[in-house]
RODRENVO-553765 format. One record per residue (C-alpha): residue in three letters; x, y, z. Coordinates in Angstrom, 1 decimal, always signed. Last residue first. Layout:
# RODRENVO-553765
<site kepa="ala" u="X" v="Y" w="Z"/>
...
This chain:
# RODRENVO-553765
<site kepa="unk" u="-35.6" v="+45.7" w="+31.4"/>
<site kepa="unk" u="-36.4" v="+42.1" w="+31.1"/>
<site kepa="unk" u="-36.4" v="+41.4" w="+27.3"/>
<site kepa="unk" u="-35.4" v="+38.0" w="+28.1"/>
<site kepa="unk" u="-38.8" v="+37.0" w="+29.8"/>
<site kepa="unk" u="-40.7" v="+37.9" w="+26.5"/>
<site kepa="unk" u="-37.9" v="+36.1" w="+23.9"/>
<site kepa="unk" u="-38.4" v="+32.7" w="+26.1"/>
<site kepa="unk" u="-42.4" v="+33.3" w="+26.5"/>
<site kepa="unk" u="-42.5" v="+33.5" w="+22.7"/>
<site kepa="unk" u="-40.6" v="+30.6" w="+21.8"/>
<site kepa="unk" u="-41.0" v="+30.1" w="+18.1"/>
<site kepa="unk" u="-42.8" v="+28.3" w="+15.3"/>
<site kepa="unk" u="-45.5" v="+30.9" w="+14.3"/>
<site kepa="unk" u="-46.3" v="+34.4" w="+15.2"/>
<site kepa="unk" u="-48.4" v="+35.7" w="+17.7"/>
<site kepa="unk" u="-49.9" v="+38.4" w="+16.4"/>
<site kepa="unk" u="-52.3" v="+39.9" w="+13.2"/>
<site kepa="unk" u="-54.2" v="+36.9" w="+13.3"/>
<site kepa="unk" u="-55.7" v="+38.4" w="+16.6"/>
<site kepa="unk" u="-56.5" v="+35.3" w="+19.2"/>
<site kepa="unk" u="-53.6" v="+35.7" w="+21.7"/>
<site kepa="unk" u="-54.5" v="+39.8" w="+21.9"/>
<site kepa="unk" u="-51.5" v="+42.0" w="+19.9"/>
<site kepa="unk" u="-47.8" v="+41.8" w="+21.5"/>
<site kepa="unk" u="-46.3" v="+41.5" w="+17.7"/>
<site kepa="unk" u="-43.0" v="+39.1" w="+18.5"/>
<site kepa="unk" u="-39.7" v="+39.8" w="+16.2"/>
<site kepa="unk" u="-37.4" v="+37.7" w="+13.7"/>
<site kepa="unk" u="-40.5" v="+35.5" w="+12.4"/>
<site kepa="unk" u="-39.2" v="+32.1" w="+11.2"/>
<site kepa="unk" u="-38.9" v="+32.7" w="+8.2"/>
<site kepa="unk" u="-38.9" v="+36.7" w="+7.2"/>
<site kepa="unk" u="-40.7" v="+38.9" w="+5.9"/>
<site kepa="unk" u="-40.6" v="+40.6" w="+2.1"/>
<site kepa="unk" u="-41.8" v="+44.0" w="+0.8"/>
<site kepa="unk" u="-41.6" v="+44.4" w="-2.8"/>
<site kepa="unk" u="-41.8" v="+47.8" w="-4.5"/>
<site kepa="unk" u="-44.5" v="+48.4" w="-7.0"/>
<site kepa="unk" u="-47.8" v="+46.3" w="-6.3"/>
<site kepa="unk" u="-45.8" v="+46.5" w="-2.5"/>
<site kepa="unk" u="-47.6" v="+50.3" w="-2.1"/>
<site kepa="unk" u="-51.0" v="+49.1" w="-2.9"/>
<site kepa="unk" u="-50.8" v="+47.6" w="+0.2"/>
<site kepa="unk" u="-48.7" v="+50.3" w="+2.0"/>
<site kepa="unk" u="-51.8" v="+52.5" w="+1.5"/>
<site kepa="unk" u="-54.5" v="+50.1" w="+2.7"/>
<site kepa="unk" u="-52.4" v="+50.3" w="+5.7"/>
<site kepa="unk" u="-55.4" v="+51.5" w="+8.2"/>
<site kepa="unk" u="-57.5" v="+48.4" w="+6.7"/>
<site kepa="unk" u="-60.0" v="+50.3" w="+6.8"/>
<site kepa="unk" u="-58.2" v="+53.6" w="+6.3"/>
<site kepa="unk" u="-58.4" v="+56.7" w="+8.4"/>
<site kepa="unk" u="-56.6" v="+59.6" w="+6.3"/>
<site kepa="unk" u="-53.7" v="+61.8" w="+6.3"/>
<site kepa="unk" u="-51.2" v="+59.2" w="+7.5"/>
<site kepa="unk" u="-52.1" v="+56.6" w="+4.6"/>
<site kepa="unk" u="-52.1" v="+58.9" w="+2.0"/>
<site kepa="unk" u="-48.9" v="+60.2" w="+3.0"/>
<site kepa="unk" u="-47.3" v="+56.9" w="+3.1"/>
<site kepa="unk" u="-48.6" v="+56.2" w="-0.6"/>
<site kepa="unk" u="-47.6" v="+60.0" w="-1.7"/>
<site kepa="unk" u="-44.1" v="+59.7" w="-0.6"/>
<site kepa="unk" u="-43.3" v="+56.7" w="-2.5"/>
<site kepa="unk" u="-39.7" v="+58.0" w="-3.9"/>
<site kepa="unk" u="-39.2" v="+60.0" w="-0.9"/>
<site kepa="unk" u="-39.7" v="+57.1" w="+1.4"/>
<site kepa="unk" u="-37.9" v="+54.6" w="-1.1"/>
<site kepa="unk" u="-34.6" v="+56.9" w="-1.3"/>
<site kepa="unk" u="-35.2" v="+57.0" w="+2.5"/>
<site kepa="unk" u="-34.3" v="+53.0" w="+2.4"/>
<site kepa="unk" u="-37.4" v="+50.5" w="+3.9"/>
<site kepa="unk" u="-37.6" v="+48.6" w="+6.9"/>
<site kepa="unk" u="-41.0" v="+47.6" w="+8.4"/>
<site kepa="unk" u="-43.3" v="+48.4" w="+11.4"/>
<site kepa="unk" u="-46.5" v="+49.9" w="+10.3"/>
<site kepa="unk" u="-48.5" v="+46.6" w="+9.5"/>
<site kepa="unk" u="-47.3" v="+44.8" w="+6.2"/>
<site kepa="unk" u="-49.2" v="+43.4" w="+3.2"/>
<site kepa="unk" u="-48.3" v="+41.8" w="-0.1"/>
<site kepa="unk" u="-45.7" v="+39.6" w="+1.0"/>
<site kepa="unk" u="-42.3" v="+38.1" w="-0.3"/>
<site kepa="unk" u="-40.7" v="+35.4" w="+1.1"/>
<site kepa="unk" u="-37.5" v="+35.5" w="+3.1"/>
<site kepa="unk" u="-35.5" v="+32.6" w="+4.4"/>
<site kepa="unk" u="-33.4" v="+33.0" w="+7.3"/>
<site kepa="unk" u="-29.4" v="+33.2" w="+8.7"/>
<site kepa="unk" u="-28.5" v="+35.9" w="+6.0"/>
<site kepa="unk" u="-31.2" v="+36.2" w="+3.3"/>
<site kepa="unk" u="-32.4" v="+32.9" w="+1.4"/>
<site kepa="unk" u="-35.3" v="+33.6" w="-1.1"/>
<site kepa="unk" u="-38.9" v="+32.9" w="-1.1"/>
<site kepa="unk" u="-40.8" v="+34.3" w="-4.0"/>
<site kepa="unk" u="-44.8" v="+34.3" w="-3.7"/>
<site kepa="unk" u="-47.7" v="+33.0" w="-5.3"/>
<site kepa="unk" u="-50.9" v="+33.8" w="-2.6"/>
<site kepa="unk" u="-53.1" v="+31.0" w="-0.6"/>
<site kepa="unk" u="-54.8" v="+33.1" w="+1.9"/>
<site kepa="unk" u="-54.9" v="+32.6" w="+5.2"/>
<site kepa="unk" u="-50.7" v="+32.0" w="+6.1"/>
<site kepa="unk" u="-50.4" v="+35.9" w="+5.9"/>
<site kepa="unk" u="-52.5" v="+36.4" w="+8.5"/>
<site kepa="unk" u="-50.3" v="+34.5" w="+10.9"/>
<site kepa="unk" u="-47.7" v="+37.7" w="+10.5"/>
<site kepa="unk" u="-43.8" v="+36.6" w="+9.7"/>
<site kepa="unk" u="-42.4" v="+39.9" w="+11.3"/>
<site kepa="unk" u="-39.3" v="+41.8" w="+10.7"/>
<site kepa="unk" u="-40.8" v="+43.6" w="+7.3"/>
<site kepa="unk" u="-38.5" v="+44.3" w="+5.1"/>
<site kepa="unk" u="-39.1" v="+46.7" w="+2.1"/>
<site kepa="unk" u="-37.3" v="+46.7" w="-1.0"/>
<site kepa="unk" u="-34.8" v="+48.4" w="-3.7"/>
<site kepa="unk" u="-33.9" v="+46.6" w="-6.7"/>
<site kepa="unk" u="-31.0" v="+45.0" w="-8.1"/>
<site kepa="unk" u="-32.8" v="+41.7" w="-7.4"/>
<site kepa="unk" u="-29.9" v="+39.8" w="-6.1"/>
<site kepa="unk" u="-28.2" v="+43.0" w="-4.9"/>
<site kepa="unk" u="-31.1" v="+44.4" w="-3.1"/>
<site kepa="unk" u="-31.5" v="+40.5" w="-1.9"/>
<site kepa="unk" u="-28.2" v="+40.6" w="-0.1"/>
<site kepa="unk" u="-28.2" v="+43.9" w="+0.9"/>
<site kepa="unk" u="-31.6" v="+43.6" w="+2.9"/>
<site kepa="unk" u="-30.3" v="+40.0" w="+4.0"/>
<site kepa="unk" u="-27.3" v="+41.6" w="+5.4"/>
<site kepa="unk" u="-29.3" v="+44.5" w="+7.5"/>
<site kepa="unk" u="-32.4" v="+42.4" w="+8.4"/>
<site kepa="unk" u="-30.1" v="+39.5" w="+10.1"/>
<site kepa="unk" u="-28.0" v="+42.1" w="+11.9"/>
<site kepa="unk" u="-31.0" v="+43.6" w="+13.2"/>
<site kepa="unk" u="-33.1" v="+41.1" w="+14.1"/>
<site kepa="unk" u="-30.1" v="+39.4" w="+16.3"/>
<site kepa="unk" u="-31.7" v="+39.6" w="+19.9"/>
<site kepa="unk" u="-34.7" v="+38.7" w="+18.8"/>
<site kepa="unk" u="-37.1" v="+41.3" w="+18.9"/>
<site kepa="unk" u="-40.0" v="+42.2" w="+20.7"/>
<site kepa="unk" u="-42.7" v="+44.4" w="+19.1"/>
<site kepa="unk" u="-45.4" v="+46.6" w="+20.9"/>
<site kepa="unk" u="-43.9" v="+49.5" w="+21.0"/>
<site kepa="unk" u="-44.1" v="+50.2" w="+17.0"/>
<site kepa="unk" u="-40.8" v="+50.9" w="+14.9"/>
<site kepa="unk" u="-39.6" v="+52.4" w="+11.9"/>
<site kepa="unk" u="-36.4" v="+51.6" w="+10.4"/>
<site kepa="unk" u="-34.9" v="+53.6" w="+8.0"/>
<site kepa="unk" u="-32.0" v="+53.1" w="+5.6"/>
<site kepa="unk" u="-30.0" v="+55.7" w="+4.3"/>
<site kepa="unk" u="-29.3" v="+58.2" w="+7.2"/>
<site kepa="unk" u="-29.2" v="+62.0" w="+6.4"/>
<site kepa="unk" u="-32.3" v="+62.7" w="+7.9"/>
<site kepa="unk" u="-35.5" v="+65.1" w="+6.2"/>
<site kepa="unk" u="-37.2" v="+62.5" w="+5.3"/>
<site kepa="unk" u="-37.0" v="+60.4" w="+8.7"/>
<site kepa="unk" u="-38.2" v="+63.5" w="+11.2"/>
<site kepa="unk" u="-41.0" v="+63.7" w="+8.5"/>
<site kepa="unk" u="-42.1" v="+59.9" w="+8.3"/>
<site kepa="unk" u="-41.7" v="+59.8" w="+12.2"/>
<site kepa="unk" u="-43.7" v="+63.0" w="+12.9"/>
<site kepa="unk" u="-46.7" v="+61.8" w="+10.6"/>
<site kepa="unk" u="-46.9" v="+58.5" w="+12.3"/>
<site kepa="unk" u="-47.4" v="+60.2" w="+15.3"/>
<site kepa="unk" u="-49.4" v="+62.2" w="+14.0"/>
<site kepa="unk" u="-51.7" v="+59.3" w="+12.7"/>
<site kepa="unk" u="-51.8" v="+57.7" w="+16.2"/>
<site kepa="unk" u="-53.1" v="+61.2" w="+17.9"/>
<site kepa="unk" u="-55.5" v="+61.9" w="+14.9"/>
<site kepa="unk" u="-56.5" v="+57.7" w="+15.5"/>
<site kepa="unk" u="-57.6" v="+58.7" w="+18.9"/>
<site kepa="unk" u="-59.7" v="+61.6" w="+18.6"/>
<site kepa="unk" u="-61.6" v="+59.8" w="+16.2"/>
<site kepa="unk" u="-64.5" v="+62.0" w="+14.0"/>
<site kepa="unk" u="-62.1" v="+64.5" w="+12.6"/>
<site kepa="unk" u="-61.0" v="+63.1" w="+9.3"/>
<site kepa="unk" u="-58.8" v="+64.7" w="+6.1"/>
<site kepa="unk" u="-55.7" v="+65.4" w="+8.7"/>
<site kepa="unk" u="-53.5" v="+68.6" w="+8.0"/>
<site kepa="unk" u="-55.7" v="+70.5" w="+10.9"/>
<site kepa="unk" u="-54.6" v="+68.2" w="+13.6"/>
<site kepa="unk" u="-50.7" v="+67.9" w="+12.5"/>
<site kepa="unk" u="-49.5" v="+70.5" w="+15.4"/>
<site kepa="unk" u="-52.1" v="+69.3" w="+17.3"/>
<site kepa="unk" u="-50.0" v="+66.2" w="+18.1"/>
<site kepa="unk" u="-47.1" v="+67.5" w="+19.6"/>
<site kepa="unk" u="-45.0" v="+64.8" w="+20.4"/>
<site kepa="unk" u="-42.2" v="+64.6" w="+22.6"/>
<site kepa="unk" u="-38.8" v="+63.7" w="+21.5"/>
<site kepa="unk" u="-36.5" v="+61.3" w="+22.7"/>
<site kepa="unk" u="-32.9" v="+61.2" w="+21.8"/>
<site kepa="unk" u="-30.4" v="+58.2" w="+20.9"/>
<site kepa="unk" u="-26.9" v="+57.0" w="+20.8"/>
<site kepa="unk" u="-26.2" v="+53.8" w="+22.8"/>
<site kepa="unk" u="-24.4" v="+52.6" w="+25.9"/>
<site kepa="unk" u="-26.5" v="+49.8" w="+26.6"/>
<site kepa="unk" u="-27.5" v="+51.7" w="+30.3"/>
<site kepa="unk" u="-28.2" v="+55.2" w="+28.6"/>
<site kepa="unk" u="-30.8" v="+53.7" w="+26.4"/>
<site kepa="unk" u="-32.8" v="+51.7" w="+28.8"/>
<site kepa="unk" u="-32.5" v="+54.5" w="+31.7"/>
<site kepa="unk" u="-33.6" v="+56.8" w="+28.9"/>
<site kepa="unk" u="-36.3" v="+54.9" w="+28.6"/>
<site kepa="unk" u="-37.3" v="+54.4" w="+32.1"/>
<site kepa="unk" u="-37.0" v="+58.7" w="+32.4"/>
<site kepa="unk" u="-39.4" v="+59.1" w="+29.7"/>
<site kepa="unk" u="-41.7" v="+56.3" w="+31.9"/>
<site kepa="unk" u="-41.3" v="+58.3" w="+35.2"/>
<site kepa="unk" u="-42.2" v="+61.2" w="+33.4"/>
<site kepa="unk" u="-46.1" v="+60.1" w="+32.1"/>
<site kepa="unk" u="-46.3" v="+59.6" w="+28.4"/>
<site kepa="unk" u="-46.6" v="+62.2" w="+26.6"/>
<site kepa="unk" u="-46.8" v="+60.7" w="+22.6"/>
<site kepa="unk" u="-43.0" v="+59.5" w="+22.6"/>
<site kepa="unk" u="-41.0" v="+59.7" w="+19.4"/>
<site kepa="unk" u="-37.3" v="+57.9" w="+20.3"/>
<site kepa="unk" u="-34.9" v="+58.3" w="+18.0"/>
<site kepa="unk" u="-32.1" v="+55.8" w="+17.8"/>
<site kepa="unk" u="-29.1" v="+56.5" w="+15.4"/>
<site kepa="unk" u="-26.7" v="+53.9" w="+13.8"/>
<site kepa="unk" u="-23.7" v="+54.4" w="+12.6"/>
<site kepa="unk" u="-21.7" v="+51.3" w="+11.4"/>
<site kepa="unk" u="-17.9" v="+51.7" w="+12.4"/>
<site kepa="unk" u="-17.3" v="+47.9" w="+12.9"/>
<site kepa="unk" u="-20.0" v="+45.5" w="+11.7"/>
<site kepa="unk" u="-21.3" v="+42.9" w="+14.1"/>
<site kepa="unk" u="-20.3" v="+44.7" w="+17.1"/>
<site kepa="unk" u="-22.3" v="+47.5" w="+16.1"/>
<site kepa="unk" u="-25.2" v="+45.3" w="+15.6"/>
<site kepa="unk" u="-25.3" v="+43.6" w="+18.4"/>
<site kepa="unk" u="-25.2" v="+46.8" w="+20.9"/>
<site kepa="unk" u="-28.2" v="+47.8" w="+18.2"/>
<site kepa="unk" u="-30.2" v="+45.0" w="+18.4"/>
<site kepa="unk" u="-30.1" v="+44.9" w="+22.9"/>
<site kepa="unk" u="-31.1" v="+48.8" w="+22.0"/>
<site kepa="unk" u="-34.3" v="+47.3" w="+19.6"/>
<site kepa="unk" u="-35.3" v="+44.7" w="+22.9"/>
<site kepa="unk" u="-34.9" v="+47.0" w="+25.0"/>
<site kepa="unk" u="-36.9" v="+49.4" w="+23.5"/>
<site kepa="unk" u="-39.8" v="+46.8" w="+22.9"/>
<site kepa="unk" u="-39.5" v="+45.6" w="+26.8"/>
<site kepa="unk" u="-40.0" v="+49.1" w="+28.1"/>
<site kepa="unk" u="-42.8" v="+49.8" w="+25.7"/>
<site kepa="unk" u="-44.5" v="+46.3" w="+26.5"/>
<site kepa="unk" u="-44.6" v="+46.9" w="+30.1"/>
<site kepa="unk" u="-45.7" v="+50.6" w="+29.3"/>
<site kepa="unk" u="-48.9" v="+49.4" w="+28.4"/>
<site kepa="unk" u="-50.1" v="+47.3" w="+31.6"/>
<site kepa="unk" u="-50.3" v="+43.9" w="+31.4"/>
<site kepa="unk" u="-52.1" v="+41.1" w="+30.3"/>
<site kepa="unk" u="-49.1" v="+38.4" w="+29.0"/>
<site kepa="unk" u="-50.7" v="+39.1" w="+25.4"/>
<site kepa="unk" u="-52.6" v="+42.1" w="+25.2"/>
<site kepa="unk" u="-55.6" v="+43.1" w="+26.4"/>
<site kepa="unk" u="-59.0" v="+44.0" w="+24.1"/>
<site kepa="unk" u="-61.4" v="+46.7" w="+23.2"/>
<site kepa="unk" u="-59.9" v="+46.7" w="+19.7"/>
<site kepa="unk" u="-58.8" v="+49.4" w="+17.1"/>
<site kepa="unk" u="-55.9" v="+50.6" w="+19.2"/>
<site kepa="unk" u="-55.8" v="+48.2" w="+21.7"/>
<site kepa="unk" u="-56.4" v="+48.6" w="+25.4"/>
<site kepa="unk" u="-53.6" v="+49.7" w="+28.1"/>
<site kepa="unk" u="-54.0" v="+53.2" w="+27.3"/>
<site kepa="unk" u="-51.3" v="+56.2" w="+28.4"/>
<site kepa="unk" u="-48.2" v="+54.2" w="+26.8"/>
<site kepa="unk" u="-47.1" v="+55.5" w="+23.8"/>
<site kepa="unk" u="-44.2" v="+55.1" w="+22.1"/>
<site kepa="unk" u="-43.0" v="+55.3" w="+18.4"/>
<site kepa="unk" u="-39.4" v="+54.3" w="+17.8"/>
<site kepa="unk" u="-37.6" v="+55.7" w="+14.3"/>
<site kepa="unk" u="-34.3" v="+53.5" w="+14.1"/>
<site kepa="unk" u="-32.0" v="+55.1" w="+11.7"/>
<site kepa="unk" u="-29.5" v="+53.0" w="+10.0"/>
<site kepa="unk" u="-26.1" v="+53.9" w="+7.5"/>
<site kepa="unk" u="-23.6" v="+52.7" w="+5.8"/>
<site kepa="unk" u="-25.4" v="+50.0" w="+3.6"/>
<site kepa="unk" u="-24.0" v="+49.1" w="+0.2"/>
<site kepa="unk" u="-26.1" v="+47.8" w="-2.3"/>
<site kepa="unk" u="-23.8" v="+45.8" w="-4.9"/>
<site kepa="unk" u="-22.9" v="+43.2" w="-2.4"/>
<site kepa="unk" u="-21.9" v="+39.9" w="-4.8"/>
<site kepa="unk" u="-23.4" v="+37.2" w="-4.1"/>
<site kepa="unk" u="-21.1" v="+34.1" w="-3.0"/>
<site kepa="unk" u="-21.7" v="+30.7" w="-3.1"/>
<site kepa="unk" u="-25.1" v="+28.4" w="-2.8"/>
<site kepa="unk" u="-23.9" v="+25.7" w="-0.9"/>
<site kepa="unk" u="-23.4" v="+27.7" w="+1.7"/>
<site kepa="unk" u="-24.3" v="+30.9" w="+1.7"/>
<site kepa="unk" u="-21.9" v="+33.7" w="+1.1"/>
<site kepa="unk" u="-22.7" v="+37.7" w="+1.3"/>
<site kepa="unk" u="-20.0" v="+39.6" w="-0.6"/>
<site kepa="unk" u="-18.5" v="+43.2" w="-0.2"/>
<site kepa="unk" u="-20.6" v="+45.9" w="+2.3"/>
<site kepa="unk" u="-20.5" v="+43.7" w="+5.0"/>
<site kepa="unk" u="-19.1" v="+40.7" w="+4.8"/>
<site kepa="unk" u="-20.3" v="+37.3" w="+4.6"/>
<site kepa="unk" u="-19.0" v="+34.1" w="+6.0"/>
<site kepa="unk" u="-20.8" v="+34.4" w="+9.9"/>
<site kepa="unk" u="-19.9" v="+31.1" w="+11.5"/>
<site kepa="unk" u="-21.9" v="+28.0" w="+11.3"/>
<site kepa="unk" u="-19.8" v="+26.9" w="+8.3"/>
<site kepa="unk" u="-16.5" v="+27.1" w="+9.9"/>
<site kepa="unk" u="-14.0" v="+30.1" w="+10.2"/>
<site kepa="unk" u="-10.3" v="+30.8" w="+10.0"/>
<site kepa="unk" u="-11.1" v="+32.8" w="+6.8"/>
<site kepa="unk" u="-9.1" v="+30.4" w="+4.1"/>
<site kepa="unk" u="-9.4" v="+27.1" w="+5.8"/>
<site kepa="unk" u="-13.2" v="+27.2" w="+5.8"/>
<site kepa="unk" u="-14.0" v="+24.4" w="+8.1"/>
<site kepa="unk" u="-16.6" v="+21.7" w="+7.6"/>
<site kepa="unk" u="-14.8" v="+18.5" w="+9.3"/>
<site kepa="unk" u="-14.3" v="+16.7" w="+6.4"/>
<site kepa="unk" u="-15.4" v="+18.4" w="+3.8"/>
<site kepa="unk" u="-12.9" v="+21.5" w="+4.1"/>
<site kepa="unk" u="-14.7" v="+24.1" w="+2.4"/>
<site kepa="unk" u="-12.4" v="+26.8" w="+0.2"/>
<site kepa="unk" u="-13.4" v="+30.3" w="-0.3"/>
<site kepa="unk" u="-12.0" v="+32.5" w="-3.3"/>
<site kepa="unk" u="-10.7" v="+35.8" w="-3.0"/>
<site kepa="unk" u="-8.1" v="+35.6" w="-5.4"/>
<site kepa="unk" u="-5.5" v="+36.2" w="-3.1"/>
<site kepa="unk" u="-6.9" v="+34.4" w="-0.7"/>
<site kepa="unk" u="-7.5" v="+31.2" w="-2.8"/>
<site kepa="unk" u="-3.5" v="+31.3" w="-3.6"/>
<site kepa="unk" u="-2.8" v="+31.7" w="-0.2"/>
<site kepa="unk" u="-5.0" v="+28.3" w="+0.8"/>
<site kepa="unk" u="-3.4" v="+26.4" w="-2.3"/>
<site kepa="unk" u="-0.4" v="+26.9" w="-0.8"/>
<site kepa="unk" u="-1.0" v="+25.8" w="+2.6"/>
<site kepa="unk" u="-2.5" v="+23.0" w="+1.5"/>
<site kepa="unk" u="+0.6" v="+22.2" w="-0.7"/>
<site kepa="unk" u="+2.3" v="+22.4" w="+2.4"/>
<site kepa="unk" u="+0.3" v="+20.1" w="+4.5"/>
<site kepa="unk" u="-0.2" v="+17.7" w="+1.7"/>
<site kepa="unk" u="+3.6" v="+17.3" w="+1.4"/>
<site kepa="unk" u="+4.0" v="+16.6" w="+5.1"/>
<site kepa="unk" u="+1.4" v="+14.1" w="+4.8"/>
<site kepa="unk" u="+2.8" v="+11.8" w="+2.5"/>
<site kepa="unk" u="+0.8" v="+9.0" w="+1.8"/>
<site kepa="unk" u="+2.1" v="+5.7" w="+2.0"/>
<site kepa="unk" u="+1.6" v="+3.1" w="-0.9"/>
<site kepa="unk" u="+0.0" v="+0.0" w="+0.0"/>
């Protein structure tokens, strides 16, 4: 039997190893699943930012949208404990600002992640509170101030946006629509690239962010197209039987969806591009409110994510909640502020 030399191997390993570095190629070693070339193995994270996103066995995609910049637009309000449109409680049954508090941290956890991820990334929080009581402003800031983030919380000032409205006859959606109105303004006129609007009643995993920011790239570049991402797989989707295109992102598969609530991530190229759709759906009191985004993703599409990458803390029986195939109560109790 003829012997094998091993010392040889080694070195022309080693060889072959430079020569794949230089020319930015990846090698896999099969046997134990190690990329030789990066130091990593396949459960590590083999893309980088801004240059190529890899996934195994499907190679390399080339990053052709570059991403340098995030703003997180985060809408509280915490002075009702029922639903917006419903005369209902929440999932867990408690009071309001328990799900703020948990949201934020949640989205500052994301952050922290996120800048470790991907070195010199900036990254702005902006907090858009509708009066809640000062004990609560001061909790947030707490939250903020306590992951070592940069932020600021404004205060809004609803009648400032009363008269601009095309209903009077709910009090309580002209609050909720200024809101909205704030956030879309405060983001158009920012100079960060991609936006992220939020609601208060979402959890997220602790690696949402970094998962939505690679896949976004990712898929931009696969489609060379701009799109929406929304960070939740909604159990209303699941209802109706609708073609779709499901494509791989960073660590999850993505499919495209015709509907979205008001917590997605889109570029501010795509907000001032769209304008009139978000506008439309601020200024008036649609049933469905986001009849507007609908006819929105005719043009642009919006995609979500499977599994879900964030919990929507709506009433156990709403379609529009609990999402499917995770642990809920394990993301709730790790959101402890």
């Amino acid at each position: 039997m003829k012997k094998i030399n091993l010392k040889k191997i080694n070195i022309l390993k080693k060889i072959l190893i430079k020569l794949n570095r230089k020319f930015g190629y990846e090698l896999i070693d099969q046997n134990n699943l190690i990329l030789p070339t990066s130091n990593k193995d396949i459960n590590d994270n083999l893309s980088t930012h801004n240059q190529k996103s890899i996934s195994l066995p499907l190679g390399e995609v080339e990053i052709k949208r570059k991403v340098e910049s995030l703003l997180i637009i985060f809408r509280s309000f915490t002075n009702e404990n029922k639903l917006l449109s419903q005369n209902k409680k929440r999932l867990f049954e408690k009071e309001k600002k328990e799900y703020t508090l948990r949201s934020l941290n949640s989205i500052c956890k994301n952050i922290v992640n996120l800048k470790k991820e991907i070195n010199n990334f900036k990254i702005f929080l902006k907090i858009i509170d509708d009066n809640s009581e000062k004990t609560i402003i001061n909790e947030m800031e707490n939250i903020c101030l306590k992951n070592n983030i940069e932020f600021e919380i404004s205060i809004l000032v609803k009648e400032k946006y009363f008269d601009k409205m095309k209903f009077k006859d709910n009090q309580r959606m002209l609050a909720h629509n200024s809101h909205i109105f704030m956030s879309k303004e405060y983001a158009v006129n920012s100079d960060y690239d991609l936006l992220y609007f939020v609601e208060d009643d979402y959890i997220h995993e602790h690696d949402a962010l970094i998962e939505m920011i690679y896949s976004y790239q990712r898929i931009c570049s696969q489609l060379n197209e701009e799109i929406v991402m929304c960070p939740v797989d909604y159990p209303y989707l699941y209802i109706k039987v609708d073609p779709t295109i499901n494509l791989i992102g960073f660590k999850k598969y993505w499919r495209q969806i015709n509907q979205s609530l008001c917590t997605y991530l889109i570029s501010k190229s795509t907000l001032k591009k769209y304008w009139d759709y978000y506008e439309e759906m601020f200024l008036n009191n649609y049933n469905p409110y986001e009849k507007p985004l609908h006819e929105l993703y005719k043009e642009i599409k919006c995609f979500s994510p499977m599994p879900s990458l964030g919990m929507h803390l709506t009433n156990i029986n709403s379609i529009y909640g609990l999402s499917p195939l995770k642990d809920w109560i394990k993301v709730w109790e790790n959101n402890k502020y």
